[in-house]
CHARMM internal coordinates of N, CA and C (Angstrom, degrees):
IC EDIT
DIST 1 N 1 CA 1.4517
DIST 1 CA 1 C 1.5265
ANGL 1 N 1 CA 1 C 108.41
DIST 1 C 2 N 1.5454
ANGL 1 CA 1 C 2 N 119.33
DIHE 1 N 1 CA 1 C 2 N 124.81
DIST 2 N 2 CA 1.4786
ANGL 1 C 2 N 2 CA 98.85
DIHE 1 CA 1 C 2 N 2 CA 176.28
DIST 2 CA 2 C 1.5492
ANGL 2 N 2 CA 2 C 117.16
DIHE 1 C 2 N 2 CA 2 C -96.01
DIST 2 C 3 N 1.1356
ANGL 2 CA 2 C 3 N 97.84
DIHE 2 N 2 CA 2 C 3 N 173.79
DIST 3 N 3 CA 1.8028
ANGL 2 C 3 N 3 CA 108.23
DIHE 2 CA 2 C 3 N 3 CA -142.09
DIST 3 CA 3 C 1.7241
ANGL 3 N 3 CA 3 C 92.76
DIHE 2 C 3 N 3 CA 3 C -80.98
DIST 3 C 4 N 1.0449
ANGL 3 CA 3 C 4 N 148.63
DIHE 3 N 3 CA 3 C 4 N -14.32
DIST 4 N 4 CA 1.5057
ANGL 3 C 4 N 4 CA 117.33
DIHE 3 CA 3 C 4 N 4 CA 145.42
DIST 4 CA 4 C 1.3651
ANGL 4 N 4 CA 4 C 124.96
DIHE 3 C 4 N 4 CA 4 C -69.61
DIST 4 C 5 N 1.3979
ANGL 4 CA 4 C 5 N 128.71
DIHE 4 N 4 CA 4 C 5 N 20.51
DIST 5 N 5 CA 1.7382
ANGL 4 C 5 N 5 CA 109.81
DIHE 4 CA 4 C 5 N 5 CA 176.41
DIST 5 CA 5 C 1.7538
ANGL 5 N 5 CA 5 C 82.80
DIHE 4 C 5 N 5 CA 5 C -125.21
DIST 5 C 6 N 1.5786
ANGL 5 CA 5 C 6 N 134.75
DIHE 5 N 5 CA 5 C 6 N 4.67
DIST 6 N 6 CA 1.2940
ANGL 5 C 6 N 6 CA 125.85
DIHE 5 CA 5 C 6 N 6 CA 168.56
DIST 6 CA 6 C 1.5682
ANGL 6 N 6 CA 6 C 101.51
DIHE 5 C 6 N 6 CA 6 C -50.84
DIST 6 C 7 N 1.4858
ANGL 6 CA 6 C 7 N 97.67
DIHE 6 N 6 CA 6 C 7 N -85.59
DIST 7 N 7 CA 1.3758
ANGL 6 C 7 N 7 CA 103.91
DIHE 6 CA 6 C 7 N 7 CA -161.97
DIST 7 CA 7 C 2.0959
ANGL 7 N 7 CA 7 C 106.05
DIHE 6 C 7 N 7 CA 7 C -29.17
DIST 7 C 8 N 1.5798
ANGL 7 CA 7 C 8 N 110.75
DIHE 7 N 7 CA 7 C 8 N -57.71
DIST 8 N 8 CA 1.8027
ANGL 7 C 8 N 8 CA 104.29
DIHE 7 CA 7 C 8 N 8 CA -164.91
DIST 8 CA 8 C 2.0058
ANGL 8 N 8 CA 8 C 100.52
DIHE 7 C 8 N 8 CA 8 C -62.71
DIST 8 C 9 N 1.0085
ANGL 8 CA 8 C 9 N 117.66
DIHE 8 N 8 CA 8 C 9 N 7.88
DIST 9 N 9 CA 1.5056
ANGL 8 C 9 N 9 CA 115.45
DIHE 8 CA 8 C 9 N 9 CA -175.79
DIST 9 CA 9 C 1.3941
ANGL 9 N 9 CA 9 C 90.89
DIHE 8 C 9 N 9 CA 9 C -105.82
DIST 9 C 10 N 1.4790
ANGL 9 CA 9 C 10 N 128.36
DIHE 9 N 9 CA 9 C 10 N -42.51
DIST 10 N 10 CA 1.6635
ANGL 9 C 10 N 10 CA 121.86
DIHE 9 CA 9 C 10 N 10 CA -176.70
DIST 10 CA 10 C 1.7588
ANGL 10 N 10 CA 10 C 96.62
DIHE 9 C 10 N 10 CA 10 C -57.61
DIST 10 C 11 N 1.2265
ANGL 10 CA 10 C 11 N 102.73
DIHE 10 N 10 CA 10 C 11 N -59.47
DIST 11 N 11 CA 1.4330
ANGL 10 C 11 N 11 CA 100.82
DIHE 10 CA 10 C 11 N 11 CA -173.08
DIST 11 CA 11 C 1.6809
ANGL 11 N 11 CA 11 C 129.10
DIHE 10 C 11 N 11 CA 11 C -54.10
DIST 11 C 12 N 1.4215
ANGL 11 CA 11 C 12 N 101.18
DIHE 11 N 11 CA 11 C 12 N -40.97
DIST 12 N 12 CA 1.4729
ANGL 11 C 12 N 12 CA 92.14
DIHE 11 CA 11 C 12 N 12 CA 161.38
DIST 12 CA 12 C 1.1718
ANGL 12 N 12 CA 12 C 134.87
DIHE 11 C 12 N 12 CA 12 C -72.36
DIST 12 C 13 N 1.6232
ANGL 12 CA 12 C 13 N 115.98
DIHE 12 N 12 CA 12 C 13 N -25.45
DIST 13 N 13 CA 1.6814
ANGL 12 C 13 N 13 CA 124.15
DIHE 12 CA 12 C 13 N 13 CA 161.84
DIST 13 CA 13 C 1.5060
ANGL 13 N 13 CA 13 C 92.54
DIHE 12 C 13 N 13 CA 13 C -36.52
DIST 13 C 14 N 1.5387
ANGL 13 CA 13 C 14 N 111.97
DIHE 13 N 13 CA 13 C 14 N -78.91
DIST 14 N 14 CA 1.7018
ANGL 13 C 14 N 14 CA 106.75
DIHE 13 CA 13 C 14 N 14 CA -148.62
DIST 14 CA 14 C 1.0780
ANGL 14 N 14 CA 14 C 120.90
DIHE 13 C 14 N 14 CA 14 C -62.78
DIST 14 C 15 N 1.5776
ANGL 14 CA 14 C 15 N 118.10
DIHE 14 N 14 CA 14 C 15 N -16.61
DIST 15 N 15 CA 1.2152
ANGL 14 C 15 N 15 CA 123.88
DIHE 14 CA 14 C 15 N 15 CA 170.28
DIST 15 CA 15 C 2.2049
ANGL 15 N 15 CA 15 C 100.96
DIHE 14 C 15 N 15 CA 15 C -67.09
DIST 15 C 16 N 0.8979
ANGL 15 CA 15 C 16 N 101.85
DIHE 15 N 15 CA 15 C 16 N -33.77
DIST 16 N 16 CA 1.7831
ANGL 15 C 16 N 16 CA 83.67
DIHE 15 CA 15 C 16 N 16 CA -171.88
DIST 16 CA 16 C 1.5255
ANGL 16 N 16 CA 16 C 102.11
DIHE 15 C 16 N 16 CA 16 C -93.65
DIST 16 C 17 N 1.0838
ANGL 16 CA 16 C 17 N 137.99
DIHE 16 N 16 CA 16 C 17 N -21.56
DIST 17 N 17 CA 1.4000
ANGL 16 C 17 N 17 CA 128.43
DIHE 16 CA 16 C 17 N 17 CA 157.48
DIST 17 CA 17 C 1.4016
ANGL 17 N 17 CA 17 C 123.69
DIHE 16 C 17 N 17 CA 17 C -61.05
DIST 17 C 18 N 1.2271
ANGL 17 CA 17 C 18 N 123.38
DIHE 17 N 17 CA 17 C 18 N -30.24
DIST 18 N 18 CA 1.7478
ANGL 17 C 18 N 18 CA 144.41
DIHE 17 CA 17 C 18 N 18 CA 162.72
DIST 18 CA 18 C 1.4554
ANGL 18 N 18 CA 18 C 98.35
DIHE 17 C 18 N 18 CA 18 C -52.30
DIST 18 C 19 N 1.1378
ANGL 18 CA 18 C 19 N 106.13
DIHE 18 N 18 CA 18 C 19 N -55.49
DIST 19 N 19 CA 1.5648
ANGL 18 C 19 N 19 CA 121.61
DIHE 18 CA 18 C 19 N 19 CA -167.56
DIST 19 CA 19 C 2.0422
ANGL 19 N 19 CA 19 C 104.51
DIHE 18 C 19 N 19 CA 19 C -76.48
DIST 19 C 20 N 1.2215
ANGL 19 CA 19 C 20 N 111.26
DIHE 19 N 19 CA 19 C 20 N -57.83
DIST 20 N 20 CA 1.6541
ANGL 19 C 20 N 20 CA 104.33
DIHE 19 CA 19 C 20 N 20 CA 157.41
DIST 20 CA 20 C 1.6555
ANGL 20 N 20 CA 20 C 125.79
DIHE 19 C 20 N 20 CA 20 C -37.32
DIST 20 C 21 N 1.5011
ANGL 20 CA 20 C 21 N 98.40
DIHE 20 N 20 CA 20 C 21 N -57.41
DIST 21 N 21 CA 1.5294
ANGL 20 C 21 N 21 CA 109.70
DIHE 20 CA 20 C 21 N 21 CA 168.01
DIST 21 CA 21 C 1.1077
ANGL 21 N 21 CA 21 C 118.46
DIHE 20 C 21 N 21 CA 21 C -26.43
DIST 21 C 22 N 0.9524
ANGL 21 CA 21 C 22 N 126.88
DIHE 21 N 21 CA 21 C 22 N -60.14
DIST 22 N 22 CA 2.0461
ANGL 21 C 22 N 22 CA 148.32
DIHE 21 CA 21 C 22 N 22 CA -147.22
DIST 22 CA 22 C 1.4710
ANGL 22 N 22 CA 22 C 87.92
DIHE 21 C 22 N 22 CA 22 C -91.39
DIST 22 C 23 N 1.2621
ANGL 22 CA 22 C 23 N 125.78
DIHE 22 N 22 CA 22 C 23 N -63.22
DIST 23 N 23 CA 1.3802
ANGL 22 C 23 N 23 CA 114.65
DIHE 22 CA 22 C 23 N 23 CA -169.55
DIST 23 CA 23 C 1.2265
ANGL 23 N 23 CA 23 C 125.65
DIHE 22 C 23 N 23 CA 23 C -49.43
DIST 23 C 24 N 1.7126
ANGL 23 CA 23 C 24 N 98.33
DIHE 23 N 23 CA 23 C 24 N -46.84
DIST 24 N 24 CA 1.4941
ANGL 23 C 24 N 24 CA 125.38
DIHE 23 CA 23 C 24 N 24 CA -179.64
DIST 24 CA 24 C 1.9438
ANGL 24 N 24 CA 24 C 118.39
DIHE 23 C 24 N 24 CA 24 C -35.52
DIST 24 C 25 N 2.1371
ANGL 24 CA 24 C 25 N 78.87
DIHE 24 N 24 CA 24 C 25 N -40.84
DIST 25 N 25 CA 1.4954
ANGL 24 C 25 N 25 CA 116.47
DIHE 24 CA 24 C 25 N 25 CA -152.78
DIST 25 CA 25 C 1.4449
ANGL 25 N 25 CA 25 C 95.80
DIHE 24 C 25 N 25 CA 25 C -70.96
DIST 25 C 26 N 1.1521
ANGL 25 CA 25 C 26 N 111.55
DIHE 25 N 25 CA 25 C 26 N -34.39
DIST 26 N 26 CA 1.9622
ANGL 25 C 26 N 26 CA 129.53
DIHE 25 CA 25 C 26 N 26 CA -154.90
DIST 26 CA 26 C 1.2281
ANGL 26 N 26 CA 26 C 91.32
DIHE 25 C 26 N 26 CA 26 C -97.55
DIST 26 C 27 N 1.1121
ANGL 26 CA 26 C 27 N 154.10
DIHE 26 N 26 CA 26 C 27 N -30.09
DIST 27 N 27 CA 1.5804
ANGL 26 C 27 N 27 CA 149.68
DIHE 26 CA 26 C 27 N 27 CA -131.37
DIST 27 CA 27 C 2.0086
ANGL 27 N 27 CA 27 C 95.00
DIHE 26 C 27 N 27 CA 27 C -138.29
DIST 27 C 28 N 1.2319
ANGL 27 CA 27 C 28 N 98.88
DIHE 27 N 27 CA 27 C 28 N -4.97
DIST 28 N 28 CA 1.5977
ANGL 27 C 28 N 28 CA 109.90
DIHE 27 CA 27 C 28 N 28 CA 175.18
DIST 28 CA 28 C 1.4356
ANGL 28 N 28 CA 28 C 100.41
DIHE 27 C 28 N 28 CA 28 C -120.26
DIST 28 C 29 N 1.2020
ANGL 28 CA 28 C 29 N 137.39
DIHE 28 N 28 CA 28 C 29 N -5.03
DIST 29 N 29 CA 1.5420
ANGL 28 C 29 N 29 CA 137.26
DIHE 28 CA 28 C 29 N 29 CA 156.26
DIST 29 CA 29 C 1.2780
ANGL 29 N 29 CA 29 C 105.34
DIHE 28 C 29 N 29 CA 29 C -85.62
DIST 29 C 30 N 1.0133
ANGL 29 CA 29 C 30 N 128.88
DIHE 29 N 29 CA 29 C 30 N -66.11
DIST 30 N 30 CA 2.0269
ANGL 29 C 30 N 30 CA 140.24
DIHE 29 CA 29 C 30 N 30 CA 161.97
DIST 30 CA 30 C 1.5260
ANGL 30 N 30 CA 30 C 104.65
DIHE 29 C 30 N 30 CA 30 C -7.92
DIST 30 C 31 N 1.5279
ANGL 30 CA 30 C 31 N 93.58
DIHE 30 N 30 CA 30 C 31 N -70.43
DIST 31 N 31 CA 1.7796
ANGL 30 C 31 N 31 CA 90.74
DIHE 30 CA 30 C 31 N 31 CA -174.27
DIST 31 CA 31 C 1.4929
ANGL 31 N 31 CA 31 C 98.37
DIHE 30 C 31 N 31 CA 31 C -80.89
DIST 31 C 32 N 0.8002
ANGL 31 CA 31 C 32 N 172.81
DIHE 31 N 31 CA 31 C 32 N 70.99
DIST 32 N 32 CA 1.3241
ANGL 31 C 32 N 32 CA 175.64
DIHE 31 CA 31 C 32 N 32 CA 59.16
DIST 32 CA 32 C 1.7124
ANGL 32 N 32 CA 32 C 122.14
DIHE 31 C 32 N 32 CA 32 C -24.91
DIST 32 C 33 N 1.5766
ANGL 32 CA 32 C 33 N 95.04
DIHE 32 N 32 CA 32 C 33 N -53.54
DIST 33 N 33 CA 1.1858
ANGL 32 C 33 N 33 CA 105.53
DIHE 32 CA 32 C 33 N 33 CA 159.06
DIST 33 CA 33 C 1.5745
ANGL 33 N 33 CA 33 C 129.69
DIHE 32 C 33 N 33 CA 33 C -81.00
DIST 33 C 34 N 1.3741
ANGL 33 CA 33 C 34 N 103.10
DIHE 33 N 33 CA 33 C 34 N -30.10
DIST 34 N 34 CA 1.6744
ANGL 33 C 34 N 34 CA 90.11
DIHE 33 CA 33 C 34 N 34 CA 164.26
DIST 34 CA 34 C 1.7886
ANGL 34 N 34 CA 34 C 122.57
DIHE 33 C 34 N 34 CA 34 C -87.12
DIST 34 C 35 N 1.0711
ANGL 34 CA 34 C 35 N 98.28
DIHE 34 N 34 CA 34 C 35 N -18.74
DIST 35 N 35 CA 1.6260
ANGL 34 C 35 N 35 CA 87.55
DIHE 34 CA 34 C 35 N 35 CA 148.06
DIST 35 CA 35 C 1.1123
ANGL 35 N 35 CA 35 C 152.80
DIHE 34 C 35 N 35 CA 35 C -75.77
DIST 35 C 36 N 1.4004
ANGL 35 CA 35 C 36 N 112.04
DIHE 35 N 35 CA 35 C 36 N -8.59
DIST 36 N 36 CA 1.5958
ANGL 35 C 36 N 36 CA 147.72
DIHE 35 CA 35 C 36 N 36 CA -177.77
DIST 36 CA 36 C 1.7673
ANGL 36 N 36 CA 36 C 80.05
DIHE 35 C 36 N 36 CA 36 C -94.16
DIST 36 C 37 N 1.1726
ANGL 36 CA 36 C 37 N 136.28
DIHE 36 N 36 CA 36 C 37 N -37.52
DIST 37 N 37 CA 1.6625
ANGL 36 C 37 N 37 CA 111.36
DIHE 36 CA 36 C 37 N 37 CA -171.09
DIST 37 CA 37 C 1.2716
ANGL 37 N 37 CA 37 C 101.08
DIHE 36 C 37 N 37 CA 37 C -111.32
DIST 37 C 38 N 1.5061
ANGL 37 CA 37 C 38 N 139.38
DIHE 37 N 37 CA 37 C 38 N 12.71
DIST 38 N 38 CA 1.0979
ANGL 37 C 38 N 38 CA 145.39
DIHE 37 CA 37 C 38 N 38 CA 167.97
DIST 38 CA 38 C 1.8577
ANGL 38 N 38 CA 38 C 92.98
DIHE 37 C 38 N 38 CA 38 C -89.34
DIST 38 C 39 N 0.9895
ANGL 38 CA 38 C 39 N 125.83
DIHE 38 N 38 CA 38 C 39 N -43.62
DIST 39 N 39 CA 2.0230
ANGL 38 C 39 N 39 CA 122.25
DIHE 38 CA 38 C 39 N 39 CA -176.35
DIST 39 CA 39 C 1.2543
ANGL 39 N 39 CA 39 C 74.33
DIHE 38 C 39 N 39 CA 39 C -76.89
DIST 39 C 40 N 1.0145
ANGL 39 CA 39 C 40 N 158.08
DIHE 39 N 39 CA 39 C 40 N -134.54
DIST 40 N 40 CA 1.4199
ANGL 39 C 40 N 40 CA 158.32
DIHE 39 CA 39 C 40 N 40 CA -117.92
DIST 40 CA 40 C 1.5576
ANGL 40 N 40 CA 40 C 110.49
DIHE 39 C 40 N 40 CA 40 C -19.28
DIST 40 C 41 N 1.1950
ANGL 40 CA 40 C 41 N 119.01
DIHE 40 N 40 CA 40 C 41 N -64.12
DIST 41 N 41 CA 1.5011
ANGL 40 C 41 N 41 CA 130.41
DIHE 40 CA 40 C 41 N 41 CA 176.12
DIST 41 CA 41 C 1.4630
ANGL 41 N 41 CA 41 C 98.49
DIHE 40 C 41 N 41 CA 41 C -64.06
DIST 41 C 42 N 1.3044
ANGL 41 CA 41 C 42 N 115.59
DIHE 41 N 41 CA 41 C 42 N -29.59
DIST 42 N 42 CA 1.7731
ANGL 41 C 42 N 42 CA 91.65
DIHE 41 CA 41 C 42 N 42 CA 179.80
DIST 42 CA 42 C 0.9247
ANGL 42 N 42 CA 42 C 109.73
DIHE 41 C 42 N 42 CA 42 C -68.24
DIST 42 C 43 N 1.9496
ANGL 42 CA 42 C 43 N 124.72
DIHE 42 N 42 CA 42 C 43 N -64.21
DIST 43 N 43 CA 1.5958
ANGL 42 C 43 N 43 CA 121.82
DIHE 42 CA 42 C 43 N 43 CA 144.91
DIST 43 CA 43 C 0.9203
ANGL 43 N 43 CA 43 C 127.26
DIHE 42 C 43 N 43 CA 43 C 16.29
DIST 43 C 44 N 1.6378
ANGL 43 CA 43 C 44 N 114.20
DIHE 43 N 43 CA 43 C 44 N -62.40
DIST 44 N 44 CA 2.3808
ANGL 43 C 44 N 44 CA 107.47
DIHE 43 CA 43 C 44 N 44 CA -157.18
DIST 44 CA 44 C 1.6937
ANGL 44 N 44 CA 44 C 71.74
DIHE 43 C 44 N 44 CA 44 C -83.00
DIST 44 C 45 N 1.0627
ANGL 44 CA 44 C 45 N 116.48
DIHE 44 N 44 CA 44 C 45 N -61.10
DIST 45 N 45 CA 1.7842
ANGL 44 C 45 N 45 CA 110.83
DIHE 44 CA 44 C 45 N 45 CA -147.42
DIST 45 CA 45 C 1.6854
ANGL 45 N 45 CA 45 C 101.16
DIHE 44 C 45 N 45 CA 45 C -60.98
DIST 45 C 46 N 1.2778
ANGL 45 CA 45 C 46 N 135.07
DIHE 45 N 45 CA 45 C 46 N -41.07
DIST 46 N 46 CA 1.3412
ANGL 45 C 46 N 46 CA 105.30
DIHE 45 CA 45 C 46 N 46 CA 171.52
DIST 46 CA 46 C 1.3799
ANGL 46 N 46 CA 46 C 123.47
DIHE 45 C 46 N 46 CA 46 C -60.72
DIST 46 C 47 N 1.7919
ANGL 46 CA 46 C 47 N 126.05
DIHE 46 N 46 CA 46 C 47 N -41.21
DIST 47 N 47 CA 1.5345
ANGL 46 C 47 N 47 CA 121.92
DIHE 46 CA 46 C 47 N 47 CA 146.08
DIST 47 CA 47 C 1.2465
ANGL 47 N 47 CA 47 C 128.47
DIHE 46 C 47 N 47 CA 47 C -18.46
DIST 47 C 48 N 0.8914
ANGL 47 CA 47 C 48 N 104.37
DIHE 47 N 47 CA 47 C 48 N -50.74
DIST 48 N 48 CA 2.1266
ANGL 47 C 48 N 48 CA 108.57
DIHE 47 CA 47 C 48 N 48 CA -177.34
DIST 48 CA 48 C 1.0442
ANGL 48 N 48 CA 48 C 93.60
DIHE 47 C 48 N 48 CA 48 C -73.04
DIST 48 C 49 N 1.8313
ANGL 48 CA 48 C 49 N 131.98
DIHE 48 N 48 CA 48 C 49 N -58.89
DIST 49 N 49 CA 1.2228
ANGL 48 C 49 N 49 CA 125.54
DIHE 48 CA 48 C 49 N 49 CA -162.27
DIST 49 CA 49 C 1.8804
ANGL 49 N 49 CA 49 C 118.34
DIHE 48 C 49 N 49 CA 49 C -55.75
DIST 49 C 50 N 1.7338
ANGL 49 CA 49 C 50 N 105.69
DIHE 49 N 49 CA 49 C 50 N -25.41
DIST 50 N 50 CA 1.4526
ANGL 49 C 50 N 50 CA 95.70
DIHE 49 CA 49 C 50 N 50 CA -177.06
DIST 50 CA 50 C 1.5516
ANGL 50 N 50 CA 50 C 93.57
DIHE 49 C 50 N 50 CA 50 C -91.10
DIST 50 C 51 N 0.9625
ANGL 50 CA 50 C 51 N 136.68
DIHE 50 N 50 CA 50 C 51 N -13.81
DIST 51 N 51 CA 1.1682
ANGL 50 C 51 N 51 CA 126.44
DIHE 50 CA 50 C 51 N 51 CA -171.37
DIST 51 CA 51 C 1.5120
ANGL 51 N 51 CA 51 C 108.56
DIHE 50 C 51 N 51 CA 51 C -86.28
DIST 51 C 52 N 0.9993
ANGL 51 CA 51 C 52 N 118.60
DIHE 51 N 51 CA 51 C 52 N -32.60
DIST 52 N 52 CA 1.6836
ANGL 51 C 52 N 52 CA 117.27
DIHE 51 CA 51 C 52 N 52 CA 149.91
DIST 52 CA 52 C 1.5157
ANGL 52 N 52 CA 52 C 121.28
DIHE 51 C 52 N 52 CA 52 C -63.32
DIST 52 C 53 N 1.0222
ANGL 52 CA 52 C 53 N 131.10
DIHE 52 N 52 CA 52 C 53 N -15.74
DIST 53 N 53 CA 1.5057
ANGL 52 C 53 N 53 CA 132.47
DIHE 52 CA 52 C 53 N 53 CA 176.08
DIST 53 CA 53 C 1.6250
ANGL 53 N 53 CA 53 C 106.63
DIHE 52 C 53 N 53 CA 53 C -98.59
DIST 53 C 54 N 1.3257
ANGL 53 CA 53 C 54 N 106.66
DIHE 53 N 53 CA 53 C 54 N 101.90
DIST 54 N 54 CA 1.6188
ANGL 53 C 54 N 54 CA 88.39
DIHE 53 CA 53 C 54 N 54 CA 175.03
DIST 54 CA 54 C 1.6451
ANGL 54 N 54 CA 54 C 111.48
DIHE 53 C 54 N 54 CA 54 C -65.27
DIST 54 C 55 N 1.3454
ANGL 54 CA 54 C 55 N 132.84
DIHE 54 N 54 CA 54 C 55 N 166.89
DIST 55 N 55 CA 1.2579
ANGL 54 C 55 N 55 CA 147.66
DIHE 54 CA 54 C 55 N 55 CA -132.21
DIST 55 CA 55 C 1.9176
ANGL 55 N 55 CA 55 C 78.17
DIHE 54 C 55 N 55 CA 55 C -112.90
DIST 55 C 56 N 1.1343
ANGL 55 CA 55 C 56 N 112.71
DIHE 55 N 55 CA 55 C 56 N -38.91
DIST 56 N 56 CA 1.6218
ANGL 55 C 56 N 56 CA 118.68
DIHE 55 CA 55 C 56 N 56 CA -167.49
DIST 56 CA 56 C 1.7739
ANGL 56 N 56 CA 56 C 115.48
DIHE 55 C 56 N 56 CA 56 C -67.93
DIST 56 C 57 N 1.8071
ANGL 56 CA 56 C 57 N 101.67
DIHE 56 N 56 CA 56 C 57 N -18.87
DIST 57 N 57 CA 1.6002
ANGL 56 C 57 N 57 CA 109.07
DIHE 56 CA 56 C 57 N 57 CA 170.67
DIST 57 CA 57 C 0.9868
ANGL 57 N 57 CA 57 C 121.73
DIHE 56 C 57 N 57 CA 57 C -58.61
DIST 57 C 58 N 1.1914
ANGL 57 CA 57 C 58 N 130.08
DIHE 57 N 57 CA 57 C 58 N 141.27
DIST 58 N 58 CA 1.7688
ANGL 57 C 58 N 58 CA 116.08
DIHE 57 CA 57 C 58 N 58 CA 159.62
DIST 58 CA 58 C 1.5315
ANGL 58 N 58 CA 58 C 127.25
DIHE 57 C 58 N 58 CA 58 C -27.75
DIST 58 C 59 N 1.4528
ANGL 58 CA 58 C 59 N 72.14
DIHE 58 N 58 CA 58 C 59 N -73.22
DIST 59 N 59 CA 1.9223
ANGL 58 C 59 N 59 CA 103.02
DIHE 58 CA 58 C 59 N 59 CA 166.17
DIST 59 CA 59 C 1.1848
ANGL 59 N 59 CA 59 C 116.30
DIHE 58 C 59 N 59 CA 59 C -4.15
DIST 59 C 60 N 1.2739
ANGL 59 CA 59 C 60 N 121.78
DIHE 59 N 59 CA 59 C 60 N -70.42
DIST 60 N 60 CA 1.4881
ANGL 59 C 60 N 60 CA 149.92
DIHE 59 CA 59 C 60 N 60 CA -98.94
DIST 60 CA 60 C 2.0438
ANGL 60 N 60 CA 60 C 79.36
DIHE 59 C 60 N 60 CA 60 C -113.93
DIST 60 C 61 N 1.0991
ANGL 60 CA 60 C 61 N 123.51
DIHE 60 N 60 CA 60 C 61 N -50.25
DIST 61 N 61 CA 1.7255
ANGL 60 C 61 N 61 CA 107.14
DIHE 60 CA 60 C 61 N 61 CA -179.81
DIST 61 CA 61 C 1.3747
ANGL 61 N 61 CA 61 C 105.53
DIHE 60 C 61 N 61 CA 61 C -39.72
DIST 61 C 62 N 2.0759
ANGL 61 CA 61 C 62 N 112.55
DIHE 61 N 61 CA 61 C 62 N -60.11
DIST 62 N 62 CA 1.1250
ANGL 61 C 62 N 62 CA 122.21
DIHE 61 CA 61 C 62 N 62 CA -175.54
DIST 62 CA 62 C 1.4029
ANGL 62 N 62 CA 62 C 123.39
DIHE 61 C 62 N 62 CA 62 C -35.25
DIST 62 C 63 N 1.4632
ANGL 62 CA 62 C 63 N 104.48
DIHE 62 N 62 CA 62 C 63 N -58.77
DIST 63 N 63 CA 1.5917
ANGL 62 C 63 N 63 CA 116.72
DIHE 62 CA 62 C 63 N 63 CA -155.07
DIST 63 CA 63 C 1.8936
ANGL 63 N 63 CA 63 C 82.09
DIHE 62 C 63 N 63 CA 63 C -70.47
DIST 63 C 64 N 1.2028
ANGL 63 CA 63 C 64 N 140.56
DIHE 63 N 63 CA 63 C 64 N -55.85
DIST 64 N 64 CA 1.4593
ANGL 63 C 64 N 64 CA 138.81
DIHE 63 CA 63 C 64 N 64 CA -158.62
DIST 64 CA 64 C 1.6988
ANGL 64 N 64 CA 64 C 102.59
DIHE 63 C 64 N 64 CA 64 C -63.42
DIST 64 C 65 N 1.5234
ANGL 64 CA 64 C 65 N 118.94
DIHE 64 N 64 CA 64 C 65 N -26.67
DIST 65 N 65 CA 1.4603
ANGL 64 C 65 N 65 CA 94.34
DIHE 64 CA 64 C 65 N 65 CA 175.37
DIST 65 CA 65 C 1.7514
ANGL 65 N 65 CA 65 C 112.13
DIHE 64 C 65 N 65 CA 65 C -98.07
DIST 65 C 66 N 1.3368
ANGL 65 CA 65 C 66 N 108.90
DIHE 65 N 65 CA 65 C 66 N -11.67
DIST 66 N 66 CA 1.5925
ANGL 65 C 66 N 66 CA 117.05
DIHE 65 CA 65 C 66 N 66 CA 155.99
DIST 66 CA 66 C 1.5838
ANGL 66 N 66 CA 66 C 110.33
DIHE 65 C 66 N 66 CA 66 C -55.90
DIST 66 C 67 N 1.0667
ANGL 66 CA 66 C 67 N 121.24
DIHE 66 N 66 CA 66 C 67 N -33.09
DIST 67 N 67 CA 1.4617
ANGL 66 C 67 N 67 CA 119.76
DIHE 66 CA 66 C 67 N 67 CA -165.15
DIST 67 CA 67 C 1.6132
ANGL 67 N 67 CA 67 C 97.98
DIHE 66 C 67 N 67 CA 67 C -87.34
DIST 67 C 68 N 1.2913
ANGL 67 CA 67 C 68 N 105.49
DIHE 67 N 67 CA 67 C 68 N -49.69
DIST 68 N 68 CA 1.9933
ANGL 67 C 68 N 68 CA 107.13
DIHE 67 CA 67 C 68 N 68 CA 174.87
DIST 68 CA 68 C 0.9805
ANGL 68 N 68 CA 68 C 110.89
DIHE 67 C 68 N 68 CA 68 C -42.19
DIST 68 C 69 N 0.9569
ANGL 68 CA 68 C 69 N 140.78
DIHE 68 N 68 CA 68 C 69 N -41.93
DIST 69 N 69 CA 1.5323
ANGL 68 C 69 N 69 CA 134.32
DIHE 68 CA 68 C 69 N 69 CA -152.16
DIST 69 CA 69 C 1.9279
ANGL 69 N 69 CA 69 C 108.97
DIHE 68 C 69 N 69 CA 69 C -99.11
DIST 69 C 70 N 1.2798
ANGL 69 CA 69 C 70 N 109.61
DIHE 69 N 69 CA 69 C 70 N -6.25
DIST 70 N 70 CA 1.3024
ANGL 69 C 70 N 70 CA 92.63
DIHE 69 CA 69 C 70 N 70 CA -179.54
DIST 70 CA 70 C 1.6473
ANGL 70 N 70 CA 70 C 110.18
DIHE 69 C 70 N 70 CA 70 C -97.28
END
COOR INIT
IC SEED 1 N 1 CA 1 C
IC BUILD
């Protein structure tokens, strides 16, 4: 490569890694937030789920430490 088109090739690199960055940046906030509303929904639905299990079933120890762990 001769050495005047180095430097406009440095510059366009950083311009598309700048530009990767941001996306990277946006698309790592995105899932952030849908995982933040994916625990939420896990939340209500294990709620309902003990609240459908009376506490007095057998069952019901089982299914509550099955439910902890996810």
């Amino acid at each position: 490569m001769p050495p005047e088109m180095f430097l406009p090739f440095l510059v366009g690199y950083a311009l598309a890694v700048r530009q990767c960055r941001a996306e990277l940046m946006a698309t790592q906030s995105w899932l952030q937030n849908e995982v933040a509303e994916l625990r939420k929904e896990l939340a209500a639905a294990r709620a309902e789920l003990h609240e459908a299990v009376p506490s007095t079933e057998p069952s019901a120890k089982k299914i509550r430490e099955a439910t902890s762990e996810l």
